[in-house]
N, CA, C and O of each residue as an XYZ file, in Angstrom:
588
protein
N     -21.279    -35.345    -40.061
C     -22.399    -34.592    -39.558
C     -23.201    -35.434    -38.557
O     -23.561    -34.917    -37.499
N     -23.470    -36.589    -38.818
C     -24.295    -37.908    -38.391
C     -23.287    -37.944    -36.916
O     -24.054    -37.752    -35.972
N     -22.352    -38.060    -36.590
C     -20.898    -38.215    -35.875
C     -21.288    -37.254    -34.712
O     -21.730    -37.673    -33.642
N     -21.075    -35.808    -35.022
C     -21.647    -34.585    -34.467
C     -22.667    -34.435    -33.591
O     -22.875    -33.841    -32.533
N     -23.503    -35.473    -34.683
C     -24.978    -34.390    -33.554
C     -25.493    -36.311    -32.730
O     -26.539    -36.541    -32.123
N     -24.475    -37.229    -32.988
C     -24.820    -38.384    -32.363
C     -23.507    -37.672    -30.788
O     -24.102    -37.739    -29.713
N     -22.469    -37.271    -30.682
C     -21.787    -36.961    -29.955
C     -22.583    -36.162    -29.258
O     -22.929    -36.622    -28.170
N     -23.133    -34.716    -29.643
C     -24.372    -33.657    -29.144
C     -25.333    -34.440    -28.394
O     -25.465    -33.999    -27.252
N     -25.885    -35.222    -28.592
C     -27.146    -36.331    -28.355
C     -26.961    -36.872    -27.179
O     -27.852    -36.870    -26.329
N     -25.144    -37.690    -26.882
C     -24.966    -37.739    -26.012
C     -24.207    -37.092    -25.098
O     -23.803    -37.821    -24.192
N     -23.929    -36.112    -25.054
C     -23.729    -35.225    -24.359
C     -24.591    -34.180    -23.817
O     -24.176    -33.309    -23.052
N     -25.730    -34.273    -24.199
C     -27.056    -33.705    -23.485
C     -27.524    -34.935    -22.839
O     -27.671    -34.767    -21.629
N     -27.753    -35.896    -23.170
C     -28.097    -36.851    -22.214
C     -27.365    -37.254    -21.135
O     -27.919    -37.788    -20.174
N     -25.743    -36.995    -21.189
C     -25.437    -36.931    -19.925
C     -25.441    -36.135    -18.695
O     -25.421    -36.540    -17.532
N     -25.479    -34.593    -19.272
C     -25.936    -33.541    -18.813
C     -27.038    -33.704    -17.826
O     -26.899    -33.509    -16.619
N     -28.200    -34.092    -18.440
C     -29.561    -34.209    -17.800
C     -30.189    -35.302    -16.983
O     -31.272    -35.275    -16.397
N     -28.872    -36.739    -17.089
C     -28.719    -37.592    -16.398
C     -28.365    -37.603    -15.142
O     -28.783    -38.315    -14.229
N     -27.132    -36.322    -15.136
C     -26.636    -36.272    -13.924
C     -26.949    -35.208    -13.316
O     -26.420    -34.951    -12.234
N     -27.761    -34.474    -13.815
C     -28.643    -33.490    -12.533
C     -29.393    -33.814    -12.002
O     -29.461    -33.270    -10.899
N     -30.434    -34.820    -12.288
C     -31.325    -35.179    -11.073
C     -30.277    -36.157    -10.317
O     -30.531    -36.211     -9.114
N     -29.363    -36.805    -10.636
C     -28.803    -37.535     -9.210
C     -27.642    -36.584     -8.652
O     -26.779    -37.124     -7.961
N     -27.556    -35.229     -8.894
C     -26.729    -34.341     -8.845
C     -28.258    -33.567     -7.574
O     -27.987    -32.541     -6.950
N     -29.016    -33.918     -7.480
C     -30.296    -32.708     -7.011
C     -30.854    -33.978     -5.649
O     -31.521    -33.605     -4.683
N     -30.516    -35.123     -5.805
C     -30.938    -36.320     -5.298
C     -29.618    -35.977     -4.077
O     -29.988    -35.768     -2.921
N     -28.522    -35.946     -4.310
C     -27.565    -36.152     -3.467
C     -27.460    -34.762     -2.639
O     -26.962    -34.719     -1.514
N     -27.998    -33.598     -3.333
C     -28.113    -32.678     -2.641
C     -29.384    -32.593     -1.360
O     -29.595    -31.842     -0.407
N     -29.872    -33.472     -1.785
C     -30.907    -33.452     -0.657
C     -30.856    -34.428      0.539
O     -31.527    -34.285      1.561
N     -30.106    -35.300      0.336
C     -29.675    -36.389      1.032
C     -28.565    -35.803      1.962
O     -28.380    -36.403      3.021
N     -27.816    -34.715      1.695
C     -26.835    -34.166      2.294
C     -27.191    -32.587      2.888
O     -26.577    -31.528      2.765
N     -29.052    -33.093      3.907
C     -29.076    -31.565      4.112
C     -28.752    -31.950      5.758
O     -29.667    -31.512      6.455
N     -28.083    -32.395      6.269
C     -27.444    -32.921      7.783
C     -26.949    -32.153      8.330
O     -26.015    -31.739      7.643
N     -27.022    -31.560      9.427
C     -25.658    -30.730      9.863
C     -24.870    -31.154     10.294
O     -24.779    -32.192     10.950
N     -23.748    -30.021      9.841
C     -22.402    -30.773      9.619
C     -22.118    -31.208     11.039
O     -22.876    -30.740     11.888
N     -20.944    -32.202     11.536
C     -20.709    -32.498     12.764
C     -20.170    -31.710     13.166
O     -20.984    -31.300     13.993
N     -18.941    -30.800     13.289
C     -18.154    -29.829     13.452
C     -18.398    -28.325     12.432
O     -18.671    -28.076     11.258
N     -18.153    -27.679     13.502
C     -18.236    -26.197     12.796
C     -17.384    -25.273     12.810
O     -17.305    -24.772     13.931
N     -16.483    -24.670     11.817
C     -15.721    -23.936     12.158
C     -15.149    -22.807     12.699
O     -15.599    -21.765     12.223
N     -14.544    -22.719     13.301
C     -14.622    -21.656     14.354
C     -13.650    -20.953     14.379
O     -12.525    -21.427     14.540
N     -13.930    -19.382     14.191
C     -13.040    -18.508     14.128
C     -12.409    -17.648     15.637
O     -12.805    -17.734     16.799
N     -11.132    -16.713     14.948
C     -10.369    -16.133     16.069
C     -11.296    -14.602     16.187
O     -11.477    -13.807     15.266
N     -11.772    -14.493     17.541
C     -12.652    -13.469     17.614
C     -11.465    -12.154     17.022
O     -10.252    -12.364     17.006
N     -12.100    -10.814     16.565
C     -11.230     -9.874     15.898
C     -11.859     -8.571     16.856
O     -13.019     -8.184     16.992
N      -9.824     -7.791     17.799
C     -10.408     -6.967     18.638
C     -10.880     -5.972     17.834
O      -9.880     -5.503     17.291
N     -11.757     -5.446     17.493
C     -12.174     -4.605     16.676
C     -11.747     -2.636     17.078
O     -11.718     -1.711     16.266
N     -11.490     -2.591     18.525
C     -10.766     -1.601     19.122
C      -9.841     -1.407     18.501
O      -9.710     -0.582     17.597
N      -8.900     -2.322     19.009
C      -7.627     -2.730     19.124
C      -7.027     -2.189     17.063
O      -5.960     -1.859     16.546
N      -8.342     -2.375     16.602
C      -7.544     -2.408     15.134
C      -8.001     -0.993     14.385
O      -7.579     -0.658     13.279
N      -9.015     -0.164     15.251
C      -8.935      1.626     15.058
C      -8.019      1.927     15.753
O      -7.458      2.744     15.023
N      -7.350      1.866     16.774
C      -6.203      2.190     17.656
C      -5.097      2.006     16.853
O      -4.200      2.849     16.841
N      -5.034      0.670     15.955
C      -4.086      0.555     14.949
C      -3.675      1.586     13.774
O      -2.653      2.164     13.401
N      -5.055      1.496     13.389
C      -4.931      2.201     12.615
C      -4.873      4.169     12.614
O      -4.834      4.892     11.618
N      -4.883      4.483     13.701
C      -5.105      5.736     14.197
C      -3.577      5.951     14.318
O      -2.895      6.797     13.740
N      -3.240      5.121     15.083
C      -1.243      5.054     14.662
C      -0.725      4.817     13.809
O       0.471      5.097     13.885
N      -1.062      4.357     12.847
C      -0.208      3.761     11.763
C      -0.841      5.478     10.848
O      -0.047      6.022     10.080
N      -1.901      5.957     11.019
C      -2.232      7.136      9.958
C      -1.338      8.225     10.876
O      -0.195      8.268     10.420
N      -1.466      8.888     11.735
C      -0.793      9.542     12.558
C       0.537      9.861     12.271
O       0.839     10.983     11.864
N       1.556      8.758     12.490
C       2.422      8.728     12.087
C       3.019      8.728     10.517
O       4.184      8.841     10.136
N       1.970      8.585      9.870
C       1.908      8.904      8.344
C       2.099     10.265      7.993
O       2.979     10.721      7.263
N       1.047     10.967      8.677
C       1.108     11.979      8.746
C       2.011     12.998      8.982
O       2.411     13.989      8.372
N       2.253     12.360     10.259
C       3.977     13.118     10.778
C       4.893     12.882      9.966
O       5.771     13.745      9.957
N       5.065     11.819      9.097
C       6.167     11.791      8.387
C       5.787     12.984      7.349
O       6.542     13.942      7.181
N       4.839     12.872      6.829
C       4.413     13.957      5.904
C       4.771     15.384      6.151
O       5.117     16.275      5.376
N       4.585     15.357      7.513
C       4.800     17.141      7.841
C       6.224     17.394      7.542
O       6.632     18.289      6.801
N       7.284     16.134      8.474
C       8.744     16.619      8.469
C       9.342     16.592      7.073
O      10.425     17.132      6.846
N       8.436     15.784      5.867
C       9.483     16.506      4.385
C       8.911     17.407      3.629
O       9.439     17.792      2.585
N       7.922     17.791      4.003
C       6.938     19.152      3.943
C       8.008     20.403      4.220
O       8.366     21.322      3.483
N       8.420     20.003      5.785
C       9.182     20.880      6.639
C      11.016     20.922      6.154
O      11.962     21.699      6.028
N      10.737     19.875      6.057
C      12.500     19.639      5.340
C      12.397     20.067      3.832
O      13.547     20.217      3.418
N      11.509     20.312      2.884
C      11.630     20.847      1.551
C      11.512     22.061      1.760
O      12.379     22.873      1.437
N      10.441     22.358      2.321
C      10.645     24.473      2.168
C      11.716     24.807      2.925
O      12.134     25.933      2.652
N      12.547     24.026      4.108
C      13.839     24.886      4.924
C      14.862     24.502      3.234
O      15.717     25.299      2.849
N      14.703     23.850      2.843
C      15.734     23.516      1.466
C      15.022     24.453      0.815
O      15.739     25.436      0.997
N      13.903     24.907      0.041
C      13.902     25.694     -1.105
C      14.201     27.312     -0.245
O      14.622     28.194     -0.993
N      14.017     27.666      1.112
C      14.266     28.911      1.216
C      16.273     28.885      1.838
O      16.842     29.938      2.123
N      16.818     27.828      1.900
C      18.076     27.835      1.383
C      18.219     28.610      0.286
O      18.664     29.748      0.136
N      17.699     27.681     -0.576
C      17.849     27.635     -2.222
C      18.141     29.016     -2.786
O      18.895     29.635     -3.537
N      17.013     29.137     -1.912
C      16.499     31.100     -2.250
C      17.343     32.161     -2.334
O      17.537     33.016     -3.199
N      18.035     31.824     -0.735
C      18.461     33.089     -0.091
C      20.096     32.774     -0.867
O      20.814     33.602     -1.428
N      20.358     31.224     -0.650
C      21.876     31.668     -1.507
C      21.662     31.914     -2.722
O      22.246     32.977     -2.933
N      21.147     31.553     -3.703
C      20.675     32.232     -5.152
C      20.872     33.608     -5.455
O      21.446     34.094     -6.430
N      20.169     34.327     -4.228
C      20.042     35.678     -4.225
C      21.697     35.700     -4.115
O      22.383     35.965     -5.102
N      22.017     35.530     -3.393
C      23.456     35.975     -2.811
C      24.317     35.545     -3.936
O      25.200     36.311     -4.323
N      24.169     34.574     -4.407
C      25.247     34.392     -5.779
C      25.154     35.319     -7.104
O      25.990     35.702     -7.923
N      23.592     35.530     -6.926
C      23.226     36.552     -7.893
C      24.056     37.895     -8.082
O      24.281     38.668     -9.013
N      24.474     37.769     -6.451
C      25.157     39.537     -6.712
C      26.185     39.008     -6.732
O      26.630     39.985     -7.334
N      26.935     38.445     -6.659
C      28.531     37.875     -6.643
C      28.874     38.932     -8.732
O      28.458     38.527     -9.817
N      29.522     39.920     -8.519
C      30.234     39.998     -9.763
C      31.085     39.400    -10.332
O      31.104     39.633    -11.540
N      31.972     38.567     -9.905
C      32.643     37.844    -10.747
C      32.328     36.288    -11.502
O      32.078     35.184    -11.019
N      32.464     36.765    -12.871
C      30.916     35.687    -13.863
C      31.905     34.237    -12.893
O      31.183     33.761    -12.017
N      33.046     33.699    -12.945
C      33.487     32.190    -12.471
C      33.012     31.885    -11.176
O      32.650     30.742    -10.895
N      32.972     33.206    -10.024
C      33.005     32.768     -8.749
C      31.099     32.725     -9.196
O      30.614     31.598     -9.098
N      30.279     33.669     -9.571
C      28.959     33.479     -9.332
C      28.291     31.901     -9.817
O      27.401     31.288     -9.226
N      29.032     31.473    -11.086
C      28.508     30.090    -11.622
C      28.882     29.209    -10.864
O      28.087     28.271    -10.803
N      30.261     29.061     -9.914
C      30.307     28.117     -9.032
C      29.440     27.911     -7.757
O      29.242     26.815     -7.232
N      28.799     29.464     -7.196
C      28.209     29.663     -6.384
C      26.683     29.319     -6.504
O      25.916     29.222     -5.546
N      26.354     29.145     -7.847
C      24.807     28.843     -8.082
C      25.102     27.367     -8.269
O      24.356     26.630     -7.625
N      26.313     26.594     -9.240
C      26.151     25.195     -9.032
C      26.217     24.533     -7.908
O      25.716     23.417     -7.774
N      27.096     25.407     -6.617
C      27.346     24.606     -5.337
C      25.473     24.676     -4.517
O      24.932     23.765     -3.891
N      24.936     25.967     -4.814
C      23.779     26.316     -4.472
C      22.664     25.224     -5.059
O      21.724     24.841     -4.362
N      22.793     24.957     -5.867
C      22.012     23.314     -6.964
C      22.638     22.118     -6.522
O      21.704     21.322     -6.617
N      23.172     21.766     -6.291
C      23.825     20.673     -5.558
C      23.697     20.907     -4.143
O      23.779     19.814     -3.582
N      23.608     21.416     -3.691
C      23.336     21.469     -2.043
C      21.593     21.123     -1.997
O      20.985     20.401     -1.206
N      21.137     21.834     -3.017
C      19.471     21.994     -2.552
C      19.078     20.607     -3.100
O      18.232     20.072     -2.383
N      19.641     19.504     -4.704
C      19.321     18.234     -4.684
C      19.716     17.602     -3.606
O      18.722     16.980     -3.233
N      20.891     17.320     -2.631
C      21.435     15.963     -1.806
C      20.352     16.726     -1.005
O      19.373     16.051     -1.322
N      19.827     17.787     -0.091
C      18.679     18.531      0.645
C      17.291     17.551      0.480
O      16.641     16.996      1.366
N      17.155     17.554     -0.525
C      15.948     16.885     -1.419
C      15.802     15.695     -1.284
O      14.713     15.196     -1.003
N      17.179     14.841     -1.511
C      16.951     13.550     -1.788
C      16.909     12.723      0.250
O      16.423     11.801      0.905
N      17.669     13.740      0.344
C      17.583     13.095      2.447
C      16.461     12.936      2.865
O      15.981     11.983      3.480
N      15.836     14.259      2.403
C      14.321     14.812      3.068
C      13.721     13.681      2.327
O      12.799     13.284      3.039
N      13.770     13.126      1.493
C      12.695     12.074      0.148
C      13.128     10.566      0.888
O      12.237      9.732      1.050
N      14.885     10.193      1.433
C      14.806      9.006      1.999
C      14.158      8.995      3.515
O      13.534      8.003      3.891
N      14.302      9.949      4.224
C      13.628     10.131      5.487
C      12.238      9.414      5.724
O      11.726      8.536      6.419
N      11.900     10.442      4.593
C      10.501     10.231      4.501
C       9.912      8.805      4.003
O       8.905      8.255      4.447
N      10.686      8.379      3.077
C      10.559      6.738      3.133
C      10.844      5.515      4.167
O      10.378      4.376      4.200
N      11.468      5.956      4.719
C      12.113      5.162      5.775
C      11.214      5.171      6.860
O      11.013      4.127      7.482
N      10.604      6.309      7.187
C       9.566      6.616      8.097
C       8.355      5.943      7.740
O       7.820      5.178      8.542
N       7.878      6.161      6.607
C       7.012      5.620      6.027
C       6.801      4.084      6.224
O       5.808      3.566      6.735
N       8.259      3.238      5.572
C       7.973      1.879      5.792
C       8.346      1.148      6.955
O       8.495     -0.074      6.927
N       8.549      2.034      8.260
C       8.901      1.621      9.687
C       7.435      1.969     10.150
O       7.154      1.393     11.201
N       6.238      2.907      9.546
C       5.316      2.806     10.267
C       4.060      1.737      9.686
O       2.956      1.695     10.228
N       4.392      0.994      8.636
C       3.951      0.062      7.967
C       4.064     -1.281      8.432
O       3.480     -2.352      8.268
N       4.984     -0.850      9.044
C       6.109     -2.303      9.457
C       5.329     -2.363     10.914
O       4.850     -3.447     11.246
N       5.193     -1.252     11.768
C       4.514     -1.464     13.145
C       3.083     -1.696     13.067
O       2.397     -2.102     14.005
N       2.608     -1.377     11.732
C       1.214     -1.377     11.804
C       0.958     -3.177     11.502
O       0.120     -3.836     12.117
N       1.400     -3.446     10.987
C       1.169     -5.176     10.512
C       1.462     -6.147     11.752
O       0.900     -7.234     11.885
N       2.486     -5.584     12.718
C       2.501     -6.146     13.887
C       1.822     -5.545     14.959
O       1.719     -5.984     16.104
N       1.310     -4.375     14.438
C      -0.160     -4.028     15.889
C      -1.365     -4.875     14.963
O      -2.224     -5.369     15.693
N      -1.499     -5.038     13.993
C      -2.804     -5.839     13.298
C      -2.770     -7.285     13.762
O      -3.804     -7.876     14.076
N      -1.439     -7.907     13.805
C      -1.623     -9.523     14.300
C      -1.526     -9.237     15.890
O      -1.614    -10.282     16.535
N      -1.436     -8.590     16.328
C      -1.482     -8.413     18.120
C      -3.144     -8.347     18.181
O      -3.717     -8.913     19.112
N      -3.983     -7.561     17.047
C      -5.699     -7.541     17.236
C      -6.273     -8.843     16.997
O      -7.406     -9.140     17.377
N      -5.283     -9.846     16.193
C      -5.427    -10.761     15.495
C      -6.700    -10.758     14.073
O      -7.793    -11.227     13.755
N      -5.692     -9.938     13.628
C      -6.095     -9.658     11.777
C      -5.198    -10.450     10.883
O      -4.048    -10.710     11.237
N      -5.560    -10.743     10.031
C      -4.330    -11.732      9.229
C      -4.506    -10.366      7.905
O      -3.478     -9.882      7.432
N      -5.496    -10.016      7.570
C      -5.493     -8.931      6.568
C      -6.377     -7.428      6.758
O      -7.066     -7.302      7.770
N      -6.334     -6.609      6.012
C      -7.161     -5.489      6.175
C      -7.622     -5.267      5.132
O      -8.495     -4.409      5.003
N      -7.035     -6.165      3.850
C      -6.970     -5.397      2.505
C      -6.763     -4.067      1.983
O      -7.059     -3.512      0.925
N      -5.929     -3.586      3.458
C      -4.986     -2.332      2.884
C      -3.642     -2.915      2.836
O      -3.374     -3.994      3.365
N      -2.491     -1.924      1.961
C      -1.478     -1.859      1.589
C      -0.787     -0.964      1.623
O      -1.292      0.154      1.727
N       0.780     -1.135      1.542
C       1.602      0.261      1.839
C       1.275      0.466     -0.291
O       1.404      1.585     -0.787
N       0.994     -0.419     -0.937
C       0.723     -0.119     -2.204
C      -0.329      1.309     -2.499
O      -0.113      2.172     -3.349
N      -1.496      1.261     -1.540
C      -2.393      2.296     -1.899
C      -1.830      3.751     -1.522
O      -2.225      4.689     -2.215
N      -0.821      4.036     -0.339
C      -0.005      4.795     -0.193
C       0.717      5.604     -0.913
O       1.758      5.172     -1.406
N       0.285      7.055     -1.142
C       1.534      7.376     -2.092
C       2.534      7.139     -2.282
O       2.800      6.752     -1.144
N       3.471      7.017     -2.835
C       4.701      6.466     -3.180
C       5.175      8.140     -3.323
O       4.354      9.045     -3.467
N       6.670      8.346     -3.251
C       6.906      9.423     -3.380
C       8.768      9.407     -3.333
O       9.398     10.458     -3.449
């Protein structure tokens, strides 16, 4: 116990020892500095222009699997219908599975397109940002839907 609060004892006394020469050296060091650091001016234009393209083209990608899913679901549609009337039960089930399989590989093109687009306009935007000379924006293709 004696051990404890003799360890405590000194360990507050060192504490309180070394703040006033901790408050001493701070004042001794109010100089200005010799050199100052100096930053890369940021075109601030240059990086709404960036970004006006890099959303833009976001966008556009957006429209064309927008545009590429409904020309696939009114595929989907119209042969559906048409297999629907097919009377013969073998030929109609082949005609609705070929009709389901046409409208997924439809789906999945329109879904890589759209990725591909996506991370080619990601890809131009990071090299129009170091052309403004930005090293960051603290945006990400992370905040981006994923899809």
């Amino acid at each position: 116990m004696k051990t404890k609060l003799a360890v405590s004892l000194i360990a507050i006394s060192m504490i309180f020892g070394l703040v006033p020469a901790a408050m001493v050296n701070a004042e001794d060091s109010t100089s200005t500095p010799t050199s100052t650091p100096t930053s890369t001016p940021i075109d601030l234009s240059c990086m709404q222009t960036a970004v006006e393209k890099r959303d833009n083209a976001v966008i556009a990608a957006w429209d064309a699997l927008f545009a590429s899913i409904k020309t696939a679901l009114q595929t989907r549609r119209d042969a559906l219908e048409t297999a629907w009337g097919i009377t013969n039960r073998k030929e109609r089930t082949k005609a609705i599975k070929d009709t389901w399989t046409a409208f997924r590989k439809a789906n999945k093109e329109a879904q890589k397109i759209f990725r591909k687009a996506r991370k080619d306009t990601w890809k131009q935007f990071k090299t129009d940002r170091k052309a403004c000379k930005v090293t960051s924006t603290g945006e990400s293709e992370g905040h981006e839907v994923n899809f």
